[in-house]
C-alpha positions as CSV (number, residue, x, y, z in Angstrom):
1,X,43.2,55.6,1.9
2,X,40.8,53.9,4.3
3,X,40.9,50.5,6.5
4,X,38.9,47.7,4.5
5,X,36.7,44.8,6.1
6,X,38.3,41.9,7.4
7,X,36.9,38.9,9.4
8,X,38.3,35.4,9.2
9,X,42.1,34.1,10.1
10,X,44.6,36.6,9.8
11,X,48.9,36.0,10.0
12,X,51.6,37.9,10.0
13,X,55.0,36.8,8.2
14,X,58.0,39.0,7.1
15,X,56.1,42.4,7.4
16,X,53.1,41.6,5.3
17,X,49.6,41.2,6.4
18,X,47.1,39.0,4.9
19,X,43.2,39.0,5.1
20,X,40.8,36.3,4.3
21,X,37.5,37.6,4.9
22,X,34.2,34.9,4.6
23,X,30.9,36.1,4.1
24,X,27.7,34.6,2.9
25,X,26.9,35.0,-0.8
26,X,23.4,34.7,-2.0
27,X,24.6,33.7,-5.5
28,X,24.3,29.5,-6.3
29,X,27.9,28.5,-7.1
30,X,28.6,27.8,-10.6
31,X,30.5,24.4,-12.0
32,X,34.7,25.5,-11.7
33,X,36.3,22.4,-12.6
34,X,37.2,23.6,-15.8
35,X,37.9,26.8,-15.6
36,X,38.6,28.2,-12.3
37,X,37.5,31.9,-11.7
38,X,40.2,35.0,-11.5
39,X,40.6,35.0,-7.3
40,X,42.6,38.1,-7.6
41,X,39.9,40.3,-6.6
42,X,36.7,37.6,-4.7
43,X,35.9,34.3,-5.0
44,X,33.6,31.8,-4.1
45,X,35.1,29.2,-1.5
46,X,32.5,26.0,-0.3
47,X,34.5,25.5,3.0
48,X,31.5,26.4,5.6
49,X,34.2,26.6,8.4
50,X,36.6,29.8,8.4
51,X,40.3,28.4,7.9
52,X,42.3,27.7,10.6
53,X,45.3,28.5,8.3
54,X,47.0,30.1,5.5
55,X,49.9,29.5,3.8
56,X,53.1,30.9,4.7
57,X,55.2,32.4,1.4
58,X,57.8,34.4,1.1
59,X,57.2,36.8,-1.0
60,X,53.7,38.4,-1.5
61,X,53.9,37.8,-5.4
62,X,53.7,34.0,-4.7
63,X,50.3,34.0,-2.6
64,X,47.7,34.4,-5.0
65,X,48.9,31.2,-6.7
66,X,48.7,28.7,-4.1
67,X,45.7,29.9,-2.7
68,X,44.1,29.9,-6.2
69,X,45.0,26.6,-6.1
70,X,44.0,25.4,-2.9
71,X,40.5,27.1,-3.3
72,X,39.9,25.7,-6.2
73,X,40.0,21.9,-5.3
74,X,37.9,23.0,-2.4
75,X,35.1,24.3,-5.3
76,X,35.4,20.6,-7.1
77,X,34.6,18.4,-3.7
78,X,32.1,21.3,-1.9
79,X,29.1,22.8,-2.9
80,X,28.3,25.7,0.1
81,X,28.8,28.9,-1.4
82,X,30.6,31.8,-0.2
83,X,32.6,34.8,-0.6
84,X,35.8,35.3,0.0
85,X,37.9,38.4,-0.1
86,X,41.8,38.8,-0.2
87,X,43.5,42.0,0.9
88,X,47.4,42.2,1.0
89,X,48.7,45.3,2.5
90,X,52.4,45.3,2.6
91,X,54.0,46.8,5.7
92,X,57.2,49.3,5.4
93,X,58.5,51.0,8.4
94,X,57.0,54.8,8.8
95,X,54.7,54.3,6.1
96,X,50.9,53.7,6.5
97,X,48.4,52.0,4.1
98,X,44.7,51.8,4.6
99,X,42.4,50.7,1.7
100,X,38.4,51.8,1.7
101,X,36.8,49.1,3.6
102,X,35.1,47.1,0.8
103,X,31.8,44.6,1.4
104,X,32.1,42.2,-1.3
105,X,29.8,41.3,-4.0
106,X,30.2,38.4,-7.0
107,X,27.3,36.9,-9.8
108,X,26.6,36.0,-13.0
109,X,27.6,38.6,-15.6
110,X,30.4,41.3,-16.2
111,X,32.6,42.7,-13.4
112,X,32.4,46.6,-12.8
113,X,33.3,49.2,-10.5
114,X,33.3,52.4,-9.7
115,X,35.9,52.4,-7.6
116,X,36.8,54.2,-3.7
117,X,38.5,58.0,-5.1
118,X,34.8,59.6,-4.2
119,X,33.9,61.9,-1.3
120,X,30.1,60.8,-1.8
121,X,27.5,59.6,-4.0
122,X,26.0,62.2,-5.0
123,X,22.6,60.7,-7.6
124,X,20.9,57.2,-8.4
125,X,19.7,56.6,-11.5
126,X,17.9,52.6,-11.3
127,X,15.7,51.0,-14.2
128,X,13.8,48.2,-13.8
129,X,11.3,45.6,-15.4
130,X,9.6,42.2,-14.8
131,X,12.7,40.6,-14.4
132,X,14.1,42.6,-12.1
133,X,16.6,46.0,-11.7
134,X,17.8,46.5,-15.4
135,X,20.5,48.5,-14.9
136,X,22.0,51.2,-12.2
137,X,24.0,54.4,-12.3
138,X,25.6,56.3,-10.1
139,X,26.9,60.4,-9.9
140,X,29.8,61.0,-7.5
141,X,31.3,64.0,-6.3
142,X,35.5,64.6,-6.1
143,X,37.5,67.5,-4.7
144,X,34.6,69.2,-5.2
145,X,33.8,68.4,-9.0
146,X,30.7,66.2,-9.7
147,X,31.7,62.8,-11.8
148,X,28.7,61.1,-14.0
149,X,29.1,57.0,-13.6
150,X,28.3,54.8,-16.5
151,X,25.6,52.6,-17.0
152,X,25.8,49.0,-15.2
153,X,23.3,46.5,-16.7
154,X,21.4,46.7,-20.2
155,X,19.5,49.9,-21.5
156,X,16.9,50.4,-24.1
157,X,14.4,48.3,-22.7
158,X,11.1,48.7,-21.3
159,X,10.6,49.5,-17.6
160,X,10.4,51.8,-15.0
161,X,13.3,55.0,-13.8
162,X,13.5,56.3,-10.5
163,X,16.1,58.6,-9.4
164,X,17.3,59.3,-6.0
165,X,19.1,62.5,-5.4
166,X,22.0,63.3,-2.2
167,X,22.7,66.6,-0.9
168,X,26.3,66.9,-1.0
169,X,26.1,70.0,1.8
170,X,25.3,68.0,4.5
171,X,24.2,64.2,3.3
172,X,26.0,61.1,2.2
173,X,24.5,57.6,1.7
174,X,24.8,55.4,4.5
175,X,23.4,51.7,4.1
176,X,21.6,50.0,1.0
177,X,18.5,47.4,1.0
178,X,17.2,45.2,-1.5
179,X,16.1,41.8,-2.3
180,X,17.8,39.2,-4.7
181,X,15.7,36.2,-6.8
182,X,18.5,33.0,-6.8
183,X,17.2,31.2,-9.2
184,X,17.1,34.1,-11.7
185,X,20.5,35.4,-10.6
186,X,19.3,39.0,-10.6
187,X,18.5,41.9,-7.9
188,X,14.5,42.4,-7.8
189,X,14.8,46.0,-5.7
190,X,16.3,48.4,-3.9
191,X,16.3,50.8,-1.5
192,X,18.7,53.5,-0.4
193,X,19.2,55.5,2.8
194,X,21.5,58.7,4.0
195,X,21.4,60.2,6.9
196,X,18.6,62.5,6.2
197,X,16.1,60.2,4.4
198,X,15.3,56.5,2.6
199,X,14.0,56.5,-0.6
200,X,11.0,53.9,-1.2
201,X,11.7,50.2,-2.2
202,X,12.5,50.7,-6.2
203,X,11.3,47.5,-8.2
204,X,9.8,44.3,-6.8
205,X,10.7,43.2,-2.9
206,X,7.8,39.9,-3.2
207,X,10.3,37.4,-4.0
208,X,13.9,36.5,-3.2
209,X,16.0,36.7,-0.2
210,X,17.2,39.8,1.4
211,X,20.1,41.8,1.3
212,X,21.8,44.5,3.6
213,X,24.7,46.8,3.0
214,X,26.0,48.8,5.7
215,X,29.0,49.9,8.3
216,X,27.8,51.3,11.2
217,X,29.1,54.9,11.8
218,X,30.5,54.7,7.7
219,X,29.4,56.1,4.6
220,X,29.3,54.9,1.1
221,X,31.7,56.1,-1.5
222,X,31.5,53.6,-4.5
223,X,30.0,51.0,-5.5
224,X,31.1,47.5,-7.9
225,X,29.4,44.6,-8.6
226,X,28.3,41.8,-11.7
227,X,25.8,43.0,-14.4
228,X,25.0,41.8,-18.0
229,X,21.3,42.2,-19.1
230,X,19.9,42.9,-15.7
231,X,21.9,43.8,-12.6
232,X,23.2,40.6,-10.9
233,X,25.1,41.7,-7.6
234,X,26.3,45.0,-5.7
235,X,28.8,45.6,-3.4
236,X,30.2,48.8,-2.1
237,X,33.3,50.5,-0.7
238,X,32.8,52.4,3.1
239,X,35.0,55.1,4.7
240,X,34.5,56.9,7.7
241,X,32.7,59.6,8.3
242,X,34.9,61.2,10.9
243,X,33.8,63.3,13.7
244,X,32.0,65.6,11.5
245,X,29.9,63.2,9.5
246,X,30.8,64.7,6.3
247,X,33.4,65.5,3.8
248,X,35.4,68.0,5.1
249,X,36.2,69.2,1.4
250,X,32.2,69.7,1.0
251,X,31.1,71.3,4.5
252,X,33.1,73.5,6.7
253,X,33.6,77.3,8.0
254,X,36.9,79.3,7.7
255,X,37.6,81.7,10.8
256,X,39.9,84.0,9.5
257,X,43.4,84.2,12.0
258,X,43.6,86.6,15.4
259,X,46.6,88.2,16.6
260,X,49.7,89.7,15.3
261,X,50.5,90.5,11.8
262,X,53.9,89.7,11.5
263,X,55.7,86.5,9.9
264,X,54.3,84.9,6.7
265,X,50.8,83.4,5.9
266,X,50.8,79.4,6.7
267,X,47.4,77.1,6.3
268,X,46.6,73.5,6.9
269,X,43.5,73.6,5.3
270,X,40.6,71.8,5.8
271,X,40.7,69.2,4.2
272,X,41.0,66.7,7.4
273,X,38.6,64.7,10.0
274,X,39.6,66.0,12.7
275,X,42.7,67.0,15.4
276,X,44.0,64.0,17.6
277,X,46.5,66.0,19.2
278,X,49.0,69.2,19.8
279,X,52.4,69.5,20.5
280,X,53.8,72.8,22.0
281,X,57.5,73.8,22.6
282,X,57.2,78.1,24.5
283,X,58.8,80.1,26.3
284,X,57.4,82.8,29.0
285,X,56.9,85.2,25.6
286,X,55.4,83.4,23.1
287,X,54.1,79.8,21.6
288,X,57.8,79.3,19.5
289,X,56.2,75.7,17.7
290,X,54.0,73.4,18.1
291,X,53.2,69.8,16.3
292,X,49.0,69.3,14.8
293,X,48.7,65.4,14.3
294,X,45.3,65.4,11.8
295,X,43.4,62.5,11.4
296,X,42.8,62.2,7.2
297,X,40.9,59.1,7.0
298,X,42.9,56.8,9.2
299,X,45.9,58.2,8.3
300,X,48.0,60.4,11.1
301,X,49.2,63.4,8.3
302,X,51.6,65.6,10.6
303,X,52.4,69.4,10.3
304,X,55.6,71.1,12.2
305,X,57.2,68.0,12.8
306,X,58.8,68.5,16.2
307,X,58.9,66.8,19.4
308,X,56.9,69.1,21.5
309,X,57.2,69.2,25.2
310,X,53.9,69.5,26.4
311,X,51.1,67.5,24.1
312,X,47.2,67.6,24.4
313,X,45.8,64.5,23.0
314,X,42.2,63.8,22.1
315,X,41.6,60.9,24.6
316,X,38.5,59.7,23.0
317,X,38.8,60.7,18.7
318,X,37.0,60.1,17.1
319,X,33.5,60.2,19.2
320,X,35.1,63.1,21.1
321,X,36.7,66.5,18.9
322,X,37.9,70.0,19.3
323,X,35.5,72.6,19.9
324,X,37.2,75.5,20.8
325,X,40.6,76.7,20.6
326,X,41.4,79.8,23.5
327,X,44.3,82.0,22.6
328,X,45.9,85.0,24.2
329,X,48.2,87.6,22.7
330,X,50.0,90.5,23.3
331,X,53.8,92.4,22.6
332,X,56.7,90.0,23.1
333,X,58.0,93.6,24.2
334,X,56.4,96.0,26.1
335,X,55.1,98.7,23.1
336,X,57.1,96.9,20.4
337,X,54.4,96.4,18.8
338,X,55.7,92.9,17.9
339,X,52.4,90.8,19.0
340,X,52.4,86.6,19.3
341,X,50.1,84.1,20.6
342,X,51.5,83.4,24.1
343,X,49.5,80.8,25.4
344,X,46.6,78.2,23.7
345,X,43.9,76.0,25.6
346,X,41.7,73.9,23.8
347,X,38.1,72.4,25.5
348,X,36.4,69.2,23.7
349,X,33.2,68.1,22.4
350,X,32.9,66.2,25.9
351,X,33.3,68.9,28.2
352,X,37.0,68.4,29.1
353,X,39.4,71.1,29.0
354,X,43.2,71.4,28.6
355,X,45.7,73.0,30.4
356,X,46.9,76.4,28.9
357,X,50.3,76.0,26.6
358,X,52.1,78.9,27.5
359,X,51.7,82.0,29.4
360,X,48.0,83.6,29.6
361,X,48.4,87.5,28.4
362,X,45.8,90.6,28.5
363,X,44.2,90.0,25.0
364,X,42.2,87.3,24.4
365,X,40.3,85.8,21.0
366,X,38.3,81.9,21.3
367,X,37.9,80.2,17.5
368,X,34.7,78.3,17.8
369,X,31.7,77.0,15.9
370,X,28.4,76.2,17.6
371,X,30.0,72.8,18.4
372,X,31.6,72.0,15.3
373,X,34.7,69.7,15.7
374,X,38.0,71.7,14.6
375,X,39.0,70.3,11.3
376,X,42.3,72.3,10.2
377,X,44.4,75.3,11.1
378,X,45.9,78.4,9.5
379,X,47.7,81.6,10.7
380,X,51.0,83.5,10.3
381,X,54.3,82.3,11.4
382,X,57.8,83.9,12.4
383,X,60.4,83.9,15.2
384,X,56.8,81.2,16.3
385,X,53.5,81.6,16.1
386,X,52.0,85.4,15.1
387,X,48.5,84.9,14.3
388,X,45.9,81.7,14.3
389,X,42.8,80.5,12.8
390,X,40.8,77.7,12.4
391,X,38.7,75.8,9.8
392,X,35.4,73.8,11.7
393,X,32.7,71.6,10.2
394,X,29.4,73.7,9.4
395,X,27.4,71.3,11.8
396,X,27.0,69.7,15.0
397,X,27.8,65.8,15.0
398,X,25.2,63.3,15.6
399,X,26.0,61.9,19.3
400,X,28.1,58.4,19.3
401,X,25.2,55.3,19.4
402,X,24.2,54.7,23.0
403,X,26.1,51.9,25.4
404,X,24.2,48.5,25.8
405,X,22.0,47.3,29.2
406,X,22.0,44.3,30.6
407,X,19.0,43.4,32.1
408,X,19.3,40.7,34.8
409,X,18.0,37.4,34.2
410,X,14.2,36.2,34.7
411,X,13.1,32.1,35.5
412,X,14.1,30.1,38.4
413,X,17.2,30.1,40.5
414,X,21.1,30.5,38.5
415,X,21.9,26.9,38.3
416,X,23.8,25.4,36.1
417,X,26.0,27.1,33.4
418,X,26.1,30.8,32.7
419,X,26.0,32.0,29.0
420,X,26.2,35.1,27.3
421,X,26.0,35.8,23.6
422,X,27.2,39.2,24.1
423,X,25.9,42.6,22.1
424,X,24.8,42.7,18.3
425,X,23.3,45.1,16.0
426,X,20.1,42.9,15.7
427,X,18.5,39.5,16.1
428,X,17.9,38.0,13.0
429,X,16.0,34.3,13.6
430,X,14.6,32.6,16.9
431,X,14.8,29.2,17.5
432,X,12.8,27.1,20.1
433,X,12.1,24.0,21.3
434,X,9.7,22.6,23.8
435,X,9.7,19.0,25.1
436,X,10.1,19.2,29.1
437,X,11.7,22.7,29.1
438,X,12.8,25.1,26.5
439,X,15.3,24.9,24.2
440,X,16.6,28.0,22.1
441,X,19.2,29.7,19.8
442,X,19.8,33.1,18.1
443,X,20.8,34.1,15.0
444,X,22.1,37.5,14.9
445,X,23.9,40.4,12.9
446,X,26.8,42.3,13.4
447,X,28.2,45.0,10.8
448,X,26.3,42.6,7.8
449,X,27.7,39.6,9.2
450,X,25.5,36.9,10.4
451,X,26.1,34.5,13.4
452,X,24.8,31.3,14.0
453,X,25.4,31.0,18.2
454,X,24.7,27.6,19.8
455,X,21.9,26.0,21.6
456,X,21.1,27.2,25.2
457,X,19.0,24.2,26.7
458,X,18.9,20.5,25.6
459,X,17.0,20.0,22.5
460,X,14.1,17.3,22.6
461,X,14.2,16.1,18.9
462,X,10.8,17.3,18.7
463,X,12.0,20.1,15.9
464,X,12.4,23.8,16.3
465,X,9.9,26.5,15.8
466,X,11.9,29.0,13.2
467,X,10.7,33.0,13.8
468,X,12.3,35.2,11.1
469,X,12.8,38.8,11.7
470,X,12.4,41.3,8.7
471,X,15.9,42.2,9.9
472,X,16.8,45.6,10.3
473,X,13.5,47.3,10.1
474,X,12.0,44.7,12.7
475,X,13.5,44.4,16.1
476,X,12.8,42.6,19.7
477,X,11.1,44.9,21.8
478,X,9.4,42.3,24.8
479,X,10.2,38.6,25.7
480,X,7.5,36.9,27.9
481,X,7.4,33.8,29.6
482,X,6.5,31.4,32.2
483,X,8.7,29.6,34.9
484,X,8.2,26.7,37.3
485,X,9.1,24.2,39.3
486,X,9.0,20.6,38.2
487,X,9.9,17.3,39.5
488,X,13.7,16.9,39.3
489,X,13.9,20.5,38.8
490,X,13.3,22.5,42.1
491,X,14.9,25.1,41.5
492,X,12.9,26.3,38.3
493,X,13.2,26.0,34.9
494,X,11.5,28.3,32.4
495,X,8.4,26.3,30.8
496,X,7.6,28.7,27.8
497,X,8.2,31.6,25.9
498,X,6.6,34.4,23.4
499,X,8.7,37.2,21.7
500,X,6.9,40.4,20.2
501,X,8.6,42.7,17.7
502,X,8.2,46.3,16.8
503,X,5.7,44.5,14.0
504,X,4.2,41.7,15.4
505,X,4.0,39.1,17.8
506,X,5.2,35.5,17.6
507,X,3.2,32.4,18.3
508,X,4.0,31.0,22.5
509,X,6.1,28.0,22.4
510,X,5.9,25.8,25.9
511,X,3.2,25.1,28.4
512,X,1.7,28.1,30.8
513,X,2.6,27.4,34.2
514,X,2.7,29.4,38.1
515,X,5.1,31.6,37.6
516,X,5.1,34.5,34.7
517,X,8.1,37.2,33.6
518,X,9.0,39.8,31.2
519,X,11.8,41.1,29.5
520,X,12.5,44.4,28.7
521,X,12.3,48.4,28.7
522,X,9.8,50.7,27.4
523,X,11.7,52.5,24.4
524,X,14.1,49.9,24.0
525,X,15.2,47.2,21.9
526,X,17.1,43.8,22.2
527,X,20.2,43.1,20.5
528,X,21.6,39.9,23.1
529,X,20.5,37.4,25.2
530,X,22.2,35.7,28.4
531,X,21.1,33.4,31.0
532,X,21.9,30.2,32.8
533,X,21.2,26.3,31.4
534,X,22.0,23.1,32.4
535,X,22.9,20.1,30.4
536,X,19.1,19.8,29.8
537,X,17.1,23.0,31.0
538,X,17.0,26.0,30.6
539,X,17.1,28.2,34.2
540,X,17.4,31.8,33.3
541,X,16.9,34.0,30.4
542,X,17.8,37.4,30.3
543,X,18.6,40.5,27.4
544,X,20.9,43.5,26.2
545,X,18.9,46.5,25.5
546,X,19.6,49.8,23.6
547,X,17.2,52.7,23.1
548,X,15.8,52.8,19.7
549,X,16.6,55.2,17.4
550,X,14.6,57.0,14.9
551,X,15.6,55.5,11.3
């Protein structure tokens, strides 16, 4: 089981953990006050402030109850809508629980879902019409076995079919796009991506208000939502793709064990994400037992439980892995005949290389695949170890996403109050004012959830300007502007401004004046601002840049 998705207030109270998580829901929010909706599962909450607190209980039993209750007086008096998600895990000592991170979804219509048991999606089926996507279906694959998902939404009809087809080898499903009409309570299109290829926007993306899911460095394994007639909401479970990218179940290569054949065969398999660390007890003849902590989707799953002596651990898991595993071998005795591994040495998909566990002997075998991260062992085992092999993934990870640059500030001198709005995925909305100076906020994105920050510069009360981005297609690439020095303000504040996107180019807001600046990098794109403002100016303004990828 995986970690699931939680933002919002969190506590701690007699070993159990409880998550609300808050996220924006497209769907208007239908009249509760008599009959409240099941909360078990998602709800809608009004409250447009996350919760300082929750309610301490003391048993878990006892919590969906009061916060049913609590919620749903909050429904009668509010109107916002929102989601909200609970998520109890229940600590016990030496025990680990981890649920498929889940991004919400909640409509008009009958609950379904697929569930989070899949190793990947594997076909699409969606049918549309003129009011929208019909109904969807989706094929999954399981240890291996394809599994054919049932219909969600209303066959039979009229319409249009369009399939879209994942190559379980090497591809899995990574985000989902579409649009959603509020007023008709129904999904209009959508449009699905892996990390090979995006299909093309299936149905009608004219109207409605658009919708993202997707976990950065996470594939999709299942998918729930509301349907009835037409398909009213979709929401979908995550896991990670490990340092391989891909199931190891589906993709990997066997190198069959090196050394002696003594002892009896042993095998890990290869059904893991990768090696965090080895443990090692030897001796001056031979590797006598060692520890392999796997990684099996967020779960540490040990084999050879001992307390090893010497340990190598993967500093940076899972953007660095194993990638070659070093062994010599030879007769514990002179012309015995009795051959072990005597000493191990392991080097890393970032160039760093353990010691050597053991003692180095004249033979000599390295279990390697053209980069691919070490999933799993398997060898032959006796007095300790007689023989080793190795599964690997069948391809070479895509390289972790590049760190952030800050670019220094542009405008007059660094008066006044330094902000920073830190690093996002994306910008979603500009904001800007212009009565003597500038005035400007950002809305942005992070992992599907959106942030409002606040207002850098004094706003005049003339109104702001509103630029929406076609968020994440459409990015920031170039911020231009002018700066000057004005009476009252010496030392420079910035007079106007004019962003341009990968797509177009937004109207200036301000007045030209003597001094002009730009921000940012060929090849680049913005994901954060900083800068420095006063009570009623704006000084400085200045960005966070990544390279920009190929989509």
């Amino acid at each position: 089981m995986h970690d699931r998705l939680t933002t919002g207030a969190r506590m701690r109270t007699w070993n159990t953990q409880v998550d609300i998580t808050y996220k924006f829901c497209a769907e208007l929010k239908t009249k509760t006050e008599t009959q409240p909706p099941d909360y078990s599962i998602h709800h809608f909450t009004p409250n447009s402030h996350y919760l300082s607190q929750l309610y301490p209980q003391r048993v878990l039993r006892k919590l969906n109850g009061c916060i049913k209750s609590h919620i749903h007086h909050l429904l009668i008096h509010h109107t916002t809508p929102f989601i909200v998600s609970l998520n109890f895990n229940h600590k016990r000592k030496s025990k680990q629980f981890v649920m498929a991170q889940k991004l919400e979804a909640i409509g008009r219509g009958l609950q379904w879902d697929d569930s989070s048991d899949h190793d990947n999606v594997t076909k699409i089926l969606v049918r549309g019409g003129r009011e929208g996507i019909q109904y969807v279906k989706f094929d999954y694959v399981k240890s291996g076995q394809p599994q054919t998902g049932l219909i969600h939404g209303l066959s039979g009809r009229g319409g249009f079919t369009q399939t879209f087809e994942i190559d379980q080898k090497d591809e899995h499903l990574v985000s989902v796009e579409g649009y959603y009409d509020v007023t008709k309570g129904v999904i209009q299109a959508l449009k699905f991506k892996t990390n090979k290829k995006t299909s093309e926007m299936i149905g009608y993306d004219d109207t409605g208000i658009k919708l993202s899911l997707e976990v950065k460095g996470k594939k999709i394994i299942g998918f729930h939502g509301y349907a009835e007639t037409n398909l009213n909401s979709l929401g979908a479970y995550f896991t990670t793709t490990g340092p391989i990218g891909l199931n190891p179940q589906v993709s990997h290569i066997k190198l069959a064990y090196q050394g002696g054949g003594g002892g009896i065969p042993w095998d890990h398999g290869p059904n893991h994400n990768g090696v965090k660390r080895v443990s090692f007890i030897f001796d001056e003849n031979e590797i006598r037992q060692w520890r392999v902590d796997y990684d099996d989707g967020g779960v540490i799953r040990q084999y050879e439980p001992i307390n090893g002596y010497d340990m190598f651990e993967v500093k940076e898991y899972p953007t660095e892995y194993i990638i070659s595993v070093e062994c010599t071998y030879d007769d514990v005795i002179p012309r015995s005949g009795r051959r072990m591994i005597r000493s191990i040495m392991f080097k890393t998909s970032k160039g760093r290389v353990s010691p050597i566990f053991g003692y180095p002997a004249a033979r000599k075998f390295v279990l390697e695949n053209n980069g691919g991260a070490l999933i799993g062992f398997h060898g032959r085992v006796g007095a300790g170890i007689d023989a080793l092999g190795a599964y690997f993934s069948s391809f070479i990870p895509s390289p972790p996403p590049p760190s952030p640059e800050k670019l220094q500030p542009e405008g007059g001198e660094a008066v006044g109050d330094p902000w920073d709005d830190g690093i996002f995925n994306g910008v979603r909305e500009i904001h800007l004012e212009d009565g003597e100076g500038i005035a400007l906020k950002f809305v942005y994105d992070k992992d599907v959830q959106v942030t409002e920050l606040k207002v850098h510069g004094e706003p005049s009360g003339i109104g702001f300007n509103e630029f929406k981005l076609d968020y994440p297609s459409e990015y920031i690439t170039t911020v231009e502007g002018f700066w000057d020095k004005t009476s009252g303000n010496e030392r420079g504040v910035i007079t106007r401004l004019r962003f341009t996107t990968n797509k177009q180019t937004f109207r200036p807001v301000g007045l030209e004046s003597t001094t002009s600046f730009s921000l940012g990098k060929e090849g680049y794109k913005i994901v954060g601002f900083h800068g420095n403002s006063s009570t009623d100016k704006l000084h400085q303004l200045g960005v966070y840049v990544v390279p920009i990828t190929r989509e």
